[in-house]
KOLZA-272843 format. One line per 5 residues: their letters; for each residue x, y, z of C-alpha. Coordinates in steps of 0.2 Angstrom, whole numbers, plus 2048, in hexadecimal, padded with zeros to 3 digits. Layout:
% residues N
A> X Y Z ~ ... .
% end
This chain:
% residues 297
XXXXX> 7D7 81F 86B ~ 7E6 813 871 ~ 7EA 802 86C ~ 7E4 7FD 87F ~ 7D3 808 87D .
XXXXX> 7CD 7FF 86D ~ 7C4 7F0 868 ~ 7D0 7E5 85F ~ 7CE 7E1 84F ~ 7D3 7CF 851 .
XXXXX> 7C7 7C2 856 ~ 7C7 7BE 868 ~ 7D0 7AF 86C ~ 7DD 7B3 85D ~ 7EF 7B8 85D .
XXXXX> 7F4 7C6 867 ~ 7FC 7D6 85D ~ 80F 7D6 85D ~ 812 7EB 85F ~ 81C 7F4 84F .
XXXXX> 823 802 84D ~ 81C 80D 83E ~ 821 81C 833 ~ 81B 824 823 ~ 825 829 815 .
XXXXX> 81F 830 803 ~ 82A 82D 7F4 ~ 823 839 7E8 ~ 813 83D 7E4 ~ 808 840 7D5 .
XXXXX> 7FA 84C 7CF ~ 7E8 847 7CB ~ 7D9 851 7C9 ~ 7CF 84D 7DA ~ 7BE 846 7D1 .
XXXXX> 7C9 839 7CB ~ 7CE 832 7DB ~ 7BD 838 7E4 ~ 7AD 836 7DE ~ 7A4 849 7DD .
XXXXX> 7B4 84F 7DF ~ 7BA 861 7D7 ~ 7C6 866 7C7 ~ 7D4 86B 7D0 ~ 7E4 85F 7D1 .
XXXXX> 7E8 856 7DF ~ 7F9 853 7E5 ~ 7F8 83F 7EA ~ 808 837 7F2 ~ 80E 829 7EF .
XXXXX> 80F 822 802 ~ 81A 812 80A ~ 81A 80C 81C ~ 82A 808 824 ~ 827 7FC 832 .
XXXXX> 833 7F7 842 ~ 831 7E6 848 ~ 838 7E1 857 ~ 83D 7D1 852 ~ 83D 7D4 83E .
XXXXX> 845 7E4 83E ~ 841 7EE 82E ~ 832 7EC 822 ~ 82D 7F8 816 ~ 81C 7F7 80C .
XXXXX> 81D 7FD 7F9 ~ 82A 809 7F5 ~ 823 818 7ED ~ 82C 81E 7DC ~ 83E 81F 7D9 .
XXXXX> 849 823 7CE ~ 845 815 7C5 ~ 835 818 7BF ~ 83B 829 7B6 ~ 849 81C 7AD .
XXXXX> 83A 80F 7A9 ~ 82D 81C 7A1 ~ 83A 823 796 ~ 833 81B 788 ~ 823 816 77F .
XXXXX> 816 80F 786 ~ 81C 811 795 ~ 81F 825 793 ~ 80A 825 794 ~ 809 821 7A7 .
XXXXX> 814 832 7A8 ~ 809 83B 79E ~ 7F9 834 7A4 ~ 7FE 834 7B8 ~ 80A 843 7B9 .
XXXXX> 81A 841 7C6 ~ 822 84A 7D1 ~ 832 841 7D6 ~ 842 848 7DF ~ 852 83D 7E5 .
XXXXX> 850 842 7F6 ~ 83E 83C 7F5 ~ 845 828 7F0 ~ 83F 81B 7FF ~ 853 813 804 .
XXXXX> 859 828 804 ~ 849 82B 813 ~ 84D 81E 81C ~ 860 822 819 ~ 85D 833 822 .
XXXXX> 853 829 831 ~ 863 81E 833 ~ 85E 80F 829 ~ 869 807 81C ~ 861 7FD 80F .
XXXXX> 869 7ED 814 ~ 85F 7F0 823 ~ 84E 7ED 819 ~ 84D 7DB 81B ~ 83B 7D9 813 .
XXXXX> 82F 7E4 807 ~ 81C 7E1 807 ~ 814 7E5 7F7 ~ 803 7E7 7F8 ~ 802 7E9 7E3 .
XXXXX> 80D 7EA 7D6 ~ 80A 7FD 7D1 ~ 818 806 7CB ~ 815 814 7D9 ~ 815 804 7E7 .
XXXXX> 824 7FA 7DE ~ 830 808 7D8 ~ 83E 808 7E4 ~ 83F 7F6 7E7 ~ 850 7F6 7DE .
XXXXX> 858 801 7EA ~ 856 7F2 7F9 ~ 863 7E2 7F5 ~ 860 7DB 804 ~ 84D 7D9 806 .
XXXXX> 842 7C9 803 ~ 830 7CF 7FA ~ 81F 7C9 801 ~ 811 7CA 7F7 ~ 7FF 7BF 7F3 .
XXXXX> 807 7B4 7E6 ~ 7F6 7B9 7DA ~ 7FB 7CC 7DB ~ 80E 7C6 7D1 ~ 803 7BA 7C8 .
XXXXX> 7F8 7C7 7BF ~ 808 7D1 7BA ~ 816 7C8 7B8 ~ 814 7C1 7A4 ~ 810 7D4 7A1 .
XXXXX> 819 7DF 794 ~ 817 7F0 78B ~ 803 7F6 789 ~ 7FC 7E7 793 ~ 809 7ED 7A1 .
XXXXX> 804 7FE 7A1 ~ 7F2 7FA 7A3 ~ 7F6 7F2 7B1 ~ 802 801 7B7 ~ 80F 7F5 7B8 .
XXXXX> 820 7F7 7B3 ~ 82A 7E6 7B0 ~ 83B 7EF 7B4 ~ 839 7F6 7C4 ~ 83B 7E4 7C8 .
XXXXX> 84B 7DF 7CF ~ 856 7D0 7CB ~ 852 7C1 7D2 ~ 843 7C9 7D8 ~ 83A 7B8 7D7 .
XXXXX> 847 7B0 7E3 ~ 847 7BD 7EE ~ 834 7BC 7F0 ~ 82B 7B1 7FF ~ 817 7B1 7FD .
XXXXX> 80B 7B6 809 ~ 805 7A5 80D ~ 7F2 7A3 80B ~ 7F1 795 818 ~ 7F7 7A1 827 .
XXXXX> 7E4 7A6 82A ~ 7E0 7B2 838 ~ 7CC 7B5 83D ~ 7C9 7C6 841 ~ 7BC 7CE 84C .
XXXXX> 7A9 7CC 845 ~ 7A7 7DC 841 ~ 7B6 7E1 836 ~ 7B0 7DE 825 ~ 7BD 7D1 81E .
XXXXX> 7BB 7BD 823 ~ 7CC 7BA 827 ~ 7E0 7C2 827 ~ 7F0 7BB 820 ~ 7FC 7BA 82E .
XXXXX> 809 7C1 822 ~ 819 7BF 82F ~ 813 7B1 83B ~ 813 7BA 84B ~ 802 7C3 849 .
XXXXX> 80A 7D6 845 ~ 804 7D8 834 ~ 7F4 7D1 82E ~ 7F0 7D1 81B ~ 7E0 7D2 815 .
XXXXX> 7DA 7D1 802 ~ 7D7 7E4 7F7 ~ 7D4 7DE 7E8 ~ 7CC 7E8 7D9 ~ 7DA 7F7 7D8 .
XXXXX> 7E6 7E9 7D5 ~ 7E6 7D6 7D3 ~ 7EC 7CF 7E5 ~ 7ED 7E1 7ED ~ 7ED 7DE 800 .
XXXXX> 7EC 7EA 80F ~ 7F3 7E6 820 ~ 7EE 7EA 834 ~ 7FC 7EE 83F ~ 7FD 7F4 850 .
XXXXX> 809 800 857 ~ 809 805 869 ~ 7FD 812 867 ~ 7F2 80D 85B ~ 7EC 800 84E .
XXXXX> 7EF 804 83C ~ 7E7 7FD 82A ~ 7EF 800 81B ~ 7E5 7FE 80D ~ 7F1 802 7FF .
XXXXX> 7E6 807 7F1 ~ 7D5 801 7F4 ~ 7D1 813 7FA ~ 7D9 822 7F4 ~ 7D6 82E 802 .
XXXXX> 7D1 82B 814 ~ 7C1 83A 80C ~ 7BB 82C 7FF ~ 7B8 81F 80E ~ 7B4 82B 81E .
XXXXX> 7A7 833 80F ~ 7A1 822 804 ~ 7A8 82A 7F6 ~ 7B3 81E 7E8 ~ 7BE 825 7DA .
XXXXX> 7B5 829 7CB ~ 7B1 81B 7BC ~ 7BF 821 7B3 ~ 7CB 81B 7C0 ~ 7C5 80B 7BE .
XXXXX> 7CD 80A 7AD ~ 7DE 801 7B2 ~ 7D4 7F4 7C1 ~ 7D4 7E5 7BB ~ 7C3 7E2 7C6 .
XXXXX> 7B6 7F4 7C8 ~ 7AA 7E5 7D3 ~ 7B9 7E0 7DD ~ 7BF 7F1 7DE ~ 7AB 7F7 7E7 .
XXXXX> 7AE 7E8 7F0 ~ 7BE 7EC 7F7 ~ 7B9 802 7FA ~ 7A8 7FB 802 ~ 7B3 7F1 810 .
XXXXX> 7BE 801 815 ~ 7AC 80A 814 ~ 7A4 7FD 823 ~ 7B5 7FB 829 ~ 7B8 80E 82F .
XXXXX> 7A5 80E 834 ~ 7A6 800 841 ~ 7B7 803 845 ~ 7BB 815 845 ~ 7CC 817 850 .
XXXXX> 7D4 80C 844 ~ 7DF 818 83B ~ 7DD 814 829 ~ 7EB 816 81C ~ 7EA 818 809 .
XXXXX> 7FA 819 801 ~ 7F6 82A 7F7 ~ 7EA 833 803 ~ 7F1 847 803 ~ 7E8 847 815 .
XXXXX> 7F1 839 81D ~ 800 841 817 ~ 7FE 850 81E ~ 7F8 84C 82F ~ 808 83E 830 .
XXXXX> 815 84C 82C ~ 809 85A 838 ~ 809 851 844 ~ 81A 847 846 ~ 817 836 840 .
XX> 807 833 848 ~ 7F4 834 83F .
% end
């Protein structure tokens, strides 16, 4: 279902949607077994990727959201602690595979990357932030916040890893501005948006419970409208079927209440609005039916 055949999910009377252009990328990917990300699920390993969005707009030109790994998260995980996040979340990582070498091969330098969204500061959302000198950082200022006086155990717990950092990275960084509010239609099951950019194109909405400050964001290209909901669902199965990660992923969330909360919202969300093409950043199906089917879900 089109853009034009849908019911918007903006309140009537509200801005109108500035059109992007979107594209999918996965930098890497690691393996879990699938009843930790899917409640019921089986024993056998999942190969979960590690998904960023590259978006064109018209007037912005090029915005990425997270980053995938990179390079840098082998060189940060070398040592203890942090090796454990290698052993207990198993990588697979190649050079091709790094976020600025995709977009190189689609004709984009990285200097042309003039912001990064970052919906949470994951090492598998953060990793390749390094690799983009020119682009300012826009995030809720409570997701930094949470992380940012973190070091050693009490960042790993957190899956955070202080050096994928860049310099100046708190210079370099604009907030999503909580005063920018945008009501969106009564039956999509979050109050409000965060007009992120100022024009209407991407609307934040608060994720938390996976991560302090995680946000997810409604675009619209074209051909259809979009929610990216980063981590608050790990497959697009978990939220079409009600079914969360198991208890034991809920080890490194800072909030599990926050976290139902979040889940619950995607749950109602794809119930009342089911042409919405919901996007979790490590679902294998989503990935699949991006690359199946030419950059479209």
């Amino acid at each position: 279902m089109s853009v034009n055949q849908s019911k918007s999910y903006r309140a009537e009377g509200g801005p109108e949607a500035v059109k992007v252009k979107l594209r999918l990328f996965a930098a890497g990917c690691c393996t879990h077994p699938e009843w930790v990300t899917l409640q019921g699920g089986s024993l056998r390993s999942s190969r979960i990727p590690a998904i960023f969005a590259c978006i064109e707009h018209p007037r912005l030109g090029v915005i990425l959201v997270d980053t995938g790994y990179s390079a840098e998260f082998r060189k940060e995980t070398r040592r203890l602690p942090a090796r454990l996040y290698r052993w207990i979340t198993p990588v697979t990582f190649e050079e091709k595979d790094r976020a600025v070498h995709q977009l190189g091969a689609c004709g984009m330098t990285a200097e042309q990357v003039q912001s990064i969204i970052i919906t949470h500061f994951h090492a598998d959302h953060i990793a390749g932030l390094k690799d983009f000198p020119s682009a300012r950082f826009l995030y809720l200022p409570e997701a930094y916040d949470a992380v940012k006086r973190l070091q050693g155990l009490s960042a790993l717990r957190r899956a955070f890893l202080p050096g994928l950092l860049p310099e100046r990275f708190e210079q370099r960084s604009a907030l999503i501005d909580r005063d920018r509010q945008v009501k969106l239609h009564a039956d999509v099951p979050f109050p409000y948006a965060l007009d992120v950019l100022g024009d209407g194109s991407l609307l934040a909405v608060d994720l938390p419970g996976h991560a302090d400050g995680q946000i997810g964001l409604f675009l619209s290209t074209e051909q259809h409208d979009y929610f990216l909901c980063a981590d608050a669902a790990w497959s697009s199965r978990a939220i079409r079927e009600n079914r969360p990660p198991h208890a034991a992923a809920e080890v490194i969330m800072p909030s599990r209440e926050q976290y139902r909360d979040s889940f619950g919202r995607l749950v109602e969300l794809h119930r009342c609005r089911p042409e919405l093409r919901i996007v979790p950043s490590h679902c294998p199906e989503v990935w699949a039916n991006w690359t199946a089917e030419g950059g479209q879900l």
